[in-house]
C-alpha positions, 0 to 999 in steps of 0.5 A: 631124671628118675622122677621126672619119667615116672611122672609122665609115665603116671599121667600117660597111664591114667590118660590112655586109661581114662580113654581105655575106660571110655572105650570098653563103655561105649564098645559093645555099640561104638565099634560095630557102629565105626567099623561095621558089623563084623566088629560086634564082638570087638569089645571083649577083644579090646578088654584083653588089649587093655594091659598091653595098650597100657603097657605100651603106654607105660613103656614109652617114657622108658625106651625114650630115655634109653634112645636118648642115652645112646641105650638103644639095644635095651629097646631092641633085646626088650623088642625082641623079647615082646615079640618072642613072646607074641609069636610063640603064643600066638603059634601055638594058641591061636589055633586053639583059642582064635583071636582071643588068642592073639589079643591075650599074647599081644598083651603079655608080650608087651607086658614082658617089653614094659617089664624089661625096659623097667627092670633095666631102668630100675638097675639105674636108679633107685626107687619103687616100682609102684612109683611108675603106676600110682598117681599123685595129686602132685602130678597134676600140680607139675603138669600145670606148672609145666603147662603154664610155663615157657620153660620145662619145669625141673621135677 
């Protein structure tokens, strides 16, 4: 089981940063274009959203897993905790630094979801954090086969 999330955590990651990557090249022009002109400044904003999109991202697999297992006050303490983080950031630092206040707390709190979720999933199973962000070549060769077949592939 261990296995198998952290590979789908690997591909997920380097998707949505691939498109996290193509965004912040496009976004000094891309999103006053889509959005309109008060979105000028939206690129610096969306480059301090990139951990917690990643982070979300990251987190997915895990709070899956734990719905599936019947877990799911794992997923609602690390809710909590994410959002404890984003309110009292955002309470005490927006009026300070304005928006960018709130795209940096939205980030950590997220973070401190993911870092939650992981901590408890890896008092479970054994293995290295690490496991969940570095790609393998491997991953793609079990995407492929996966994708090939009719059944899932055993990771």
């Amino acid at each position: 089981m261990a296995r198998g999330l952290t590979i789908v955590t690997r591909l997920l990651l380097f998707g949505i940063a691939s498109v996290c990557i193509c965004l912040v090249i496009a976004g000094r022009w891309g999103f006053p274009w889509l959005f309109g002109n008060s979105f000028d400044k939206m690129d610096f904003l969306f480059l301090l959203l990139i951990p917690g999109i990643l982070a979300l991202t990251a987190h997915y697999p895990l709070t899956a897993y734990f719905a599936g297992k019947k877990k799911i006050g794992t997923n609602i303490r690390g809710s909590l905790i994410g959002l404890s983080v984003i309110v009292i950031g955002d309470l005490i630092f927006i009026p300070i630094l304005g928006v960018k206040a709130a795209a940096i707390f939205s980030s950590i709190g997220y973070f401190t979801y993911y870092l939650y979720v992981l901590f408890i999933f890896r008092r479970e199973y054994e293995g290295k954090i690490t496991d969940f962000f570095i790609i393998k070549s491997s991953d793609w060769k079990w995407l492929v086969k996966t994708l090939s077949t009719q059944k899932p592939v055993n990771v």
